[in-house]
C-alpha positions in Angstrom: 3.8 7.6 28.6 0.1 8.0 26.9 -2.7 10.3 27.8 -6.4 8.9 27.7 -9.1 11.1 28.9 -6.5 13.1 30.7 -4.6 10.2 33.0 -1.1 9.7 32.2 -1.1 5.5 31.7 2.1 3.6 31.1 3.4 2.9 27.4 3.4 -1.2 27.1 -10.9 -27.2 -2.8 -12.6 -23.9 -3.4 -13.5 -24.2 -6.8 -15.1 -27.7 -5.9 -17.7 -26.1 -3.2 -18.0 -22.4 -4.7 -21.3 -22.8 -5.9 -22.7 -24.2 -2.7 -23.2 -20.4 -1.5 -25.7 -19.9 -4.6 -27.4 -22.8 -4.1 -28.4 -22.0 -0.3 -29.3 -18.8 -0.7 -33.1 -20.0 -1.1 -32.9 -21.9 1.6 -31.5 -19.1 3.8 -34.4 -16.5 3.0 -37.3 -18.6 4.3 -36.3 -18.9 7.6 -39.2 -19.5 9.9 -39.0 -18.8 14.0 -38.8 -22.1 15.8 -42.3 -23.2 17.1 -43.4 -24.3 20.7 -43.0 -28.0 19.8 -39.9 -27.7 18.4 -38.3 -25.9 21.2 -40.3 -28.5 23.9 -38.7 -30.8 22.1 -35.0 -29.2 22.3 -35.5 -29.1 26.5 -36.2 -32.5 26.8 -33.3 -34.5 28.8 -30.4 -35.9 27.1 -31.9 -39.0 25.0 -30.2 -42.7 25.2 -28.2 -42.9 22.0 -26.1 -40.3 23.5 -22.9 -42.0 24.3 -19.2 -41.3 25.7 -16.5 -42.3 23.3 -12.8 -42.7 24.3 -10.2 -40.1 22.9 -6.7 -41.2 21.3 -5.5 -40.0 24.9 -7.9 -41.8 26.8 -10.1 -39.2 28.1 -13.8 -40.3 27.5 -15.6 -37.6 25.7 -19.1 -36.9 24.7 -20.5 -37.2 21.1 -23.8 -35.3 20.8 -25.8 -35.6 17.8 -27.8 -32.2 17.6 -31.0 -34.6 16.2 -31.3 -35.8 19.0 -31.9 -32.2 20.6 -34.9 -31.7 18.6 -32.5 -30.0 15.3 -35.0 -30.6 12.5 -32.7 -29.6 9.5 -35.1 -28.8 6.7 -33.6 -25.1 6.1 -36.6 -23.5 7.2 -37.4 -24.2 11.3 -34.6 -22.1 13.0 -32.8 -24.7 15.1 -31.1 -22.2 17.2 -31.9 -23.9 20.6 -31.4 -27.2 19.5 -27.9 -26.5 18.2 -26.8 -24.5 21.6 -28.4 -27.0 24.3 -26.5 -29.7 22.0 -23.3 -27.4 22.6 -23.7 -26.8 26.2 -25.0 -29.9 27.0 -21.4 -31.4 25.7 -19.4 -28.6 27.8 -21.2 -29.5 31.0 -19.9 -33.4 30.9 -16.8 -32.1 30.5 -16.7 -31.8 26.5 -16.2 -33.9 23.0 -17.8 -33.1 20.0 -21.6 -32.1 19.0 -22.4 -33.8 15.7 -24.4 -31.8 13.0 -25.4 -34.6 10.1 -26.4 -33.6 6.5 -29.1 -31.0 6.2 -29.3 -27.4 6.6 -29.7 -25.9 9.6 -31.5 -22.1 10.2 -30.2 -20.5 13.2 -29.1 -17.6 14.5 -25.9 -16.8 16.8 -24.8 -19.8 18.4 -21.4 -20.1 21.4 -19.2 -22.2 21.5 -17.8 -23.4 24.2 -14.1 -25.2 26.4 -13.4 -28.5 25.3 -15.9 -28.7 22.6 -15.2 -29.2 19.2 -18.5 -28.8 16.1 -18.7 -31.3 13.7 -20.2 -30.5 10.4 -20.6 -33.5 8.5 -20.7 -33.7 4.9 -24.0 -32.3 3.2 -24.6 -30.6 6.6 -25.0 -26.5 6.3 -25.2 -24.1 9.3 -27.2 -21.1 7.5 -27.1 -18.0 8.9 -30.3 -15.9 9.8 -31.1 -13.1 8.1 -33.1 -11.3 11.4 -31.1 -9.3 13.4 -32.8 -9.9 16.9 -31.3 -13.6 16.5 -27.8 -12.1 16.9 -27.3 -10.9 20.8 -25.4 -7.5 21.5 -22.3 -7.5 23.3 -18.7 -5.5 23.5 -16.9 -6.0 19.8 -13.2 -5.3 18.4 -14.0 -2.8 14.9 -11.4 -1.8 13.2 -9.1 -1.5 16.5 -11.9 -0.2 18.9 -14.2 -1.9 21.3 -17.7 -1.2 20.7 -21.3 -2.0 20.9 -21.9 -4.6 18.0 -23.5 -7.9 17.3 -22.5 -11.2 17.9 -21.0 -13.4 15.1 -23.0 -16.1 13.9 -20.6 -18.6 15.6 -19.0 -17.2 18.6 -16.6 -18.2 22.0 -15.7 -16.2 24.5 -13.2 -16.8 27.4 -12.6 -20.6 26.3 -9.9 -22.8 25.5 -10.0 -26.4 23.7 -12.6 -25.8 21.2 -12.5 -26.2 17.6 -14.8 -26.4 14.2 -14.4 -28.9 11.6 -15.9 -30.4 8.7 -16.4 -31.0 5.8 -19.5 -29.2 5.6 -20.6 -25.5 5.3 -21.3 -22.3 7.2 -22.9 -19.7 5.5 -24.2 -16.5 6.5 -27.6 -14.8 5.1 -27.1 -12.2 2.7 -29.7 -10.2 3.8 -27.7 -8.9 6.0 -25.5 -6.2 4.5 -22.4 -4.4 5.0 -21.0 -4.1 7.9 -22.2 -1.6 10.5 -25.7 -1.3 11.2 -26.8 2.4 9.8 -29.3 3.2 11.7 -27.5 2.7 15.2 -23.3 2.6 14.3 -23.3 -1.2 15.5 -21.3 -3.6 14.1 -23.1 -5.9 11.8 -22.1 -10.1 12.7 -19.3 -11.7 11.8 -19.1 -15.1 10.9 -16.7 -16.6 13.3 -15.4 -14.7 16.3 -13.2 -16.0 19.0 -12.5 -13.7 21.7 -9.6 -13.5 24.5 -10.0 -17.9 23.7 -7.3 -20.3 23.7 -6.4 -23.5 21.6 -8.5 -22.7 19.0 -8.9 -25.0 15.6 -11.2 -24.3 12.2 -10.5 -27.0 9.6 -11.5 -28.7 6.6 -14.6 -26.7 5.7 -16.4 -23.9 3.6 -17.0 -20.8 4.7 -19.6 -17.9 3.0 -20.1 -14.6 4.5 -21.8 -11.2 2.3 -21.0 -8.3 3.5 -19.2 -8.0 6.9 -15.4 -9.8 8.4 -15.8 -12.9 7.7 -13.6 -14.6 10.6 -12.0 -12.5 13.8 -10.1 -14.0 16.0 -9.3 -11.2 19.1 -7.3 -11.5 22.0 -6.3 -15.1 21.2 -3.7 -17.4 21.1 -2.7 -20.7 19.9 -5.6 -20.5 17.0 -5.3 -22.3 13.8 -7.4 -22.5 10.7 -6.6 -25.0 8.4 -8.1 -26.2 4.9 -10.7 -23.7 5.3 -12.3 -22.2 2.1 -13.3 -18.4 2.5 -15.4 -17.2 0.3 -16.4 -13.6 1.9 -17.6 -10.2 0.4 -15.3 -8.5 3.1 -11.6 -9.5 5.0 -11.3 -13.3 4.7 -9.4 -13.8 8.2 -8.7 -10.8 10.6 -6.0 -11.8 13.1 -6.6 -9.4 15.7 -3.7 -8.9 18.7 -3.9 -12.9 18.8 -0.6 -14.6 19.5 0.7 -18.3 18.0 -1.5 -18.3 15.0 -1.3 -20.9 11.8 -3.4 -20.2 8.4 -2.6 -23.3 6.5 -3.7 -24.6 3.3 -6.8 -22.4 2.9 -8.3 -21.1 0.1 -9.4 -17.7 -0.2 -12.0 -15.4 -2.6 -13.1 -12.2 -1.1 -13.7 -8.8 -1.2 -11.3 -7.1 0.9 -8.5 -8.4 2.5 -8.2 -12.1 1.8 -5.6 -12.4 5.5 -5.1 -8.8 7.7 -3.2 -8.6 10.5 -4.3 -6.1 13.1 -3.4 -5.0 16.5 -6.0 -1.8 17.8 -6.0 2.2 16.6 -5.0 5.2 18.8 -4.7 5.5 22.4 -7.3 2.6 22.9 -5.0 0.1 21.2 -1.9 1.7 21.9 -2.6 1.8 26.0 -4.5 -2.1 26.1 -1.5 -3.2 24.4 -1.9 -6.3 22.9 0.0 -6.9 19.9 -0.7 -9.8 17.1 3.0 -12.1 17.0 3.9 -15.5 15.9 1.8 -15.7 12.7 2.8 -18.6 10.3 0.4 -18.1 6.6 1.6 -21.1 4.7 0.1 -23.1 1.8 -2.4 -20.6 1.3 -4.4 -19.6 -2.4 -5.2 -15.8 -2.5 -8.0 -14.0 -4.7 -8.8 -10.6 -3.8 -11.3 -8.1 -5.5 -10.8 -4.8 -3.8 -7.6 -4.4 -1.6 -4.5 -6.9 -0.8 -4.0 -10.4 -0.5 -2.0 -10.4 3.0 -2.9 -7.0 4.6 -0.7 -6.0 8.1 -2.1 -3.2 9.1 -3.7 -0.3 9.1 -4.1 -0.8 13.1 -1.4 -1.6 14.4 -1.6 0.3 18.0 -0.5 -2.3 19.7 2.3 -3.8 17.4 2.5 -6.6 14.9 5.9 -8.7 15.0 7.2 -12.1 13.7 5.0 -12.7 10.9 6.1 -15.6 8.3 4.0 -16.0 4.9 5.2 -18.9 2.3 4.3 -21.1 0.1 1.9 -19.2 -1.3 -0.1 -18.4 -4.4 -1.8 -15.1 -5.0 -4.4 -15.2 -8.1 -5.4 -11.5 -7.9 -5.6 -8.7 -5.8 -7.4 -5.5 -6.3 -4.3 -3.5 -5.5 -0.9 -4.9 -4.2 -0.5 -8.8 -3.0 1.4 -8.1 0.4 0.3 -4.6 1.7 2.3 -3.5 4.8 0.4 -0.2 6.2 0.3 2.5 9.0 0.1 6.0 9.4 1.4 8.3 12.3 -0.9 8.2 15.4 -0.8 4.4 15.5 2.9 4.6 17.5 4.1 0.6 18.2 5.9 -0.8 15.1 5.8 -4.0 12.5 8.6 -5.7 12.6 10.2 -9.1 11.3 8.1 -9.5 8.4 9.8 -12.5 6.2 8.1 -13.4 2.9 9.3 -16.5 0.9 8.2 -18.3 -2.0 5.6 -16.5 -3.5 3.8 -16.5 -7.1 2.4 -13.6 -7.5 -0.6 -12.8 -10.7 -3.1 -10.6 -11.2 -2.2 -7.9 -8.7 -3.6 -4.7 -10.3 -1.5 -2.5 -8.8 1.7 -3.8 -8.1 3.6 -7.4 -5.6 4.8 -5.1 -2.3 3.4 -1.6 -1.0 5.0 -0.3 2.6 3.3 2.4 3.8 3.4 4.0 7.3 2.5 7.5 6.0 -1.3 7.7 5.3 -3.0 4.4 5.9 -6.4 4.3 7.2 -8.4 6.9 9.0 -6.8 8.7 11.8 -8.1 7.9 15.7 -10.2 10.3 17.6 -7.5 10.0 20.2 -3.7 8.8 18.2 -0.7 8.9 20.1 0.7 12.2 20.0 4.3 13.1 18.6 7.1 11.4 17.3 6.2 8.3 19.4 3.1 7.8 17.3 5.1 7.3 14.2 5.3 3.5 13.8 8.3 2.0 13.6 9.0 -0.5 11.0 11.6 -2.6 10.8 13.3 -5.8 8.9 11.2 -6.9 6.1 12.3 -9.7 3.6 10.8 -10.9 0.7 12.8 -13.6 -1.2 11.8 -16.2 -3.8 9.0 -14.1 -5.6 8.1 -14.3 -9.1 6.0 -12.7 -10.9 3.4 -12.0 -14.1 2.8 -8.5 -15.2 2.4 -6.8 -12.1 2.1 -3.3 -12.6 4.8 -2.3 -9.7 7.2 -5.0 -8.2 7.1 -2.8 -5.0 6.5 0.7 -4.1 7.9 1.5 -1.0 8.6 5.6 -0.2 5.9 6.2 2.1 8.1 5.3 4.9 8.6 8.7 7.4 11.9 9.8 7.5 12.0 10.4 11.2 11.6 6.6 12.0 13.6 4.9 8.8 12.7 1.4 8.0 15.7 -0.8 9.5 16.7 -3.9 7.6 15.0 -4.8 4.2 16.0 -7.1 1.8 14.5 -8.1 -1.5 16.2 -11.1 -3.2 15.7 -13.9 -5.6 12.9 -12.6 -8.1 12.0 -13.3 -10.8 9.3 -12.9 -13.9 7.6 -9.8 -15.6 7.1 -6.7 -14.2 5.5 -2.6 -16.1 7.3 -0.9 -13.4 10.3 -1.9 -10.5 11.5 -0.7 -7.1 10.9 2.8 -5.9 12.8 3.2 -1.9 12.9 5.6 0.3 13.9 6.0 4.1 15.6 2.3 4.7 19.0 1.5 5.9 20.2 -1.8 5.5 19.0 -2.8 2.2 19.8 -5.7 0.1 18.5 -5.6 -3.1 20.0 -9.3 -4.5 19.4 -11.2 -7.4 16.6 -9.6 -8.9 16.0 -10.8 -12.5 12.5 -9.5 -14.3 11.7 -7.6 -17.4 9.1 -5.8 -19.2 9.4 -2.5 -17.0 10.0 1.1 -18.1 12.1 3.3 -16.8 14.9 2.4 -13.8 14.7 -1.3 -12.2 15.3 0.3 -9.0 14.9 4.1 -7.7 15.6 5.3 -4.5 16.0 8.6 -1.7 17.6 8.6 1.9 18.5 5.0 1.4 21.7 2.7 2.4 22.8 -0.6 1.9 24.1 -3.3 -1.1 23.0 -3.6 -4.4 21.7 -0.2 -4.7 24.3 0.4 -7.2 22.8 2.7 -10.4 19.9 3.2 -8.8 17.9 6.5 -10.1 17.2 9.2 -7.3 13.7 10.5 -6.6 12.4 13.1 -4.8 11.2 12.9 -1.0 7.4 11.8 -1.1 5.1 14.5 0.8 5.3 13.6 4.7 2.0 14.3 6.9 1.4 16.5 10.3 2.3 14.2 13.1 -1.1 14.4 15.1 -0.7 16.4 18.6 -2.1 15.1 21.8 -5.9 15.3 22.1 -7.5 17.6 24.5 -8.7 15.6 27.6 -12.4 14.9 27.3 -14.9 16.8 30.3 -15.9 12.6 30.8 -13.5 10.2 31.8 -12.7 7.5 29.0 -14.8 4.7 28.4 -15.9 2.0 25.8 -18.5 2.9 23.5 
């Protein structure tokens, strides 16, 4: 049982397009507002070279070339309308795709809609405004709260059959920075943002966003991205309590997070329950420049579970390449975390950090007690190698009161400055584990059990936090922000 408010609720090829970013950011700047002619223009009916096609099942569909919708293309005139009467025109004959040929293309938020997918052809650029009244307010997920925020520049809500794909670009204005709005706490725009949608597909394009997420996905299922390049001064992808999700043969450079897995914070997230599950990262090319490469966490209210990353390549990371975090107040749990075949360089601080101790900031509201300690359980990494990391993992922030259950670590290989420091685990399997270069003990451990822990050094218990206490009920009954 949870309180909120005082009712008692039941429990529940990058290197090929980098510089195309650069090279638009002119372009981007000079955005003009789109003149009475233009937008005349974009109302007029539906011209004759519109025409139905068949699809491989049969189905006829609509192709909708956004020219013909009055979209000029020049990188300047703000062909917002055109772009979202070509989109809605396609959704009320029952869907298809909308066409968007080569030139670049000002606007500001656009939706998306069921049964439509957006084709950006090649040499064709959606580019981001840089105004803020061309992004509508609505209800956004931040960092594991609902709040008042600004739409993404590419949005769906409450659909199903709808995809992007290119090959071209979509590329937000940099002169929008960060990633809330200072002077009112709103949420700045994503890129791309799919809420509570379903059968959703991004492929075969480039991405560029400055300061804010780059692509959210919320409340969704069946979503996949595939050969996208992310190029983002912020979190790459944030899969956020979405279900059935495939990242697959993307490339990533970004600032934070290049992938983070997240689920809600405190009592919000923990009482909506709506956990992220089913997530297959595959294929994937990672290059981080402030935090981790695959980040689960640090909201994870509502539960993260079944979560498969292989194949994969991580370049750099600003601290650890897979970075499993919590903190108590979240309650829920991570579990079934399986990591194979990874090559892992330039992580500056070490290949594996667990951490449900002291992870992100703590909710207004957490879950009180011992059931908002999250539980994690059965983690395995196998098939790793490695080039100088700095730690091959650090794992004792794990709270004694809710030991990690099942952990294995097998098959690694490569060069290493420090190894494996446990704590708090039963059933460990340490197997197979062949690097050098490191200092001191290969493995170290306290209050664990389990094979191959054979010699290992002891070290002392790492400093556990106050478990938060319920909140006091507020005088005003809960509701979102």
């Amino acid at each position: 049982m949870s309180r909120i408010a005082g009712k008692i609720v039941d429990r529940r090829n990058f290197l090929k397009n980098a510089g195309r970013g650069a090279l638009m950011a002119p372009v981007v700047a000079s955005l003009n507002g789109l003149g009475l002619a233009e937008a005349a223009k974009a109302l007029e009916p539906i011209p004759a070279r519109t025409h139905r096609a068949k699809s491989a099942e049969g189905e006829p569909k609509v192709s909708l070339n956004v020219r013909d919708f009055g979209a000029v293309g020049d990188g300047k005139t703000k062909d917002t309308l055109a772009l979202q009467q070509a989109i809605d025109r396609c959704a009320v004959l029952g869907g298809g795709e909308v066409v968007v040929p080569a030139g670049g293309y000002a606007t500001g938020a656009l939706e998306l809609r069921s049964h439509v997918v957006l084709r950006i052809e090649d040499g064709a650029s959606l580019l981001g405004s840089g105004e803020m009244n061309d992004y509508p307010v609505t209800q956004v997920r931040w960092e594991g709260h609902w709040i008042k925020g600004y739409s993404a520049l590419i949005s769906a809500i409450d659909s199903e059959d709808l995809g992007i794909t290119g090959p071209g670009n979509i590329v937000a204005s940099d002169a929008i920075k960060g990633r809330v709005e200072r002077a009112t706490g709103m949420r700045l725009p994503a890129l791309l943002e799919f809420t509570n949608c379903r059968g959703v597909s991004v492929e075969n394009c480039f991405t560029s966003q400055a300061g804010m997420w780059s692509i959210h996905p919320v409340y969704s299922e069946n979503v996949t991205f595939k050969n996208v390049v992310v190029n983002s001064g912020a979190d790459g992808i944030d899969v956020d309590s979405c279900k059935h999700v495939v990242i697959d043969g993307c490339t990533f450079e970004t600032g934070d997070d290049c992938i983070s897995l997240k689920s809600g914070r405190g009592e919000e997230g923990y009482t909506i329950n709506r956990p992220t599950e089913d997530v297959r990262i595959a294929n994937c090319t990672f290059t981080d420049r402030t935090f981790a490469c695959v980040g689960i966490g640090s909201e994870t209210s509502a539960g993260i579970r079944n979560v498969v990353v292989e194949h994969c390549k991580c370049l750099g990371a600003r601290s650890h390449a897979i970075y499993i975090k919590s903190r108590p107040g979240r309650g829920a749990y991570v579990e079934n975390v399986t990591v194979n075949d990874l090559d892992v360089s330039g992580a500056k601080q070490g290949f594996l950090r667990l951490n449900n101790l002291n992870s992100g900031k703590q909710d207004e509201f957490p879950v009180p007690g011992d059931e908002g300690i999250p539980k994690f359980a059965e983690f395995h990494f196998s098939n790793i190698r490695v080039t100088d990391v700095p730690v091959l993992v650090q794992a004792t922030e794990i709270h004694p009161r809710k030991p990690l259950i099942g952990f294995s670590l097998t098959n690694v290989t490569g060069t290493c400055r420090s190894g494996i420091a446990l704590a708090n685990m039963k059933n460990v399997v340490i197997r197979n584990v062949k690097v050098t270069g490191f200092d001191g003990p290969l493995l170290s451990i306290d209050n664990v059990t389990g094979v191959g822990l054979a010699g290992a050094a002891k070290i002392d218990p790492a400093k556990m936090p106050k478990v938060p206490e319920a909140a006091p009920a507020p005088e005003k009954a809960y509701v979102l922000k």
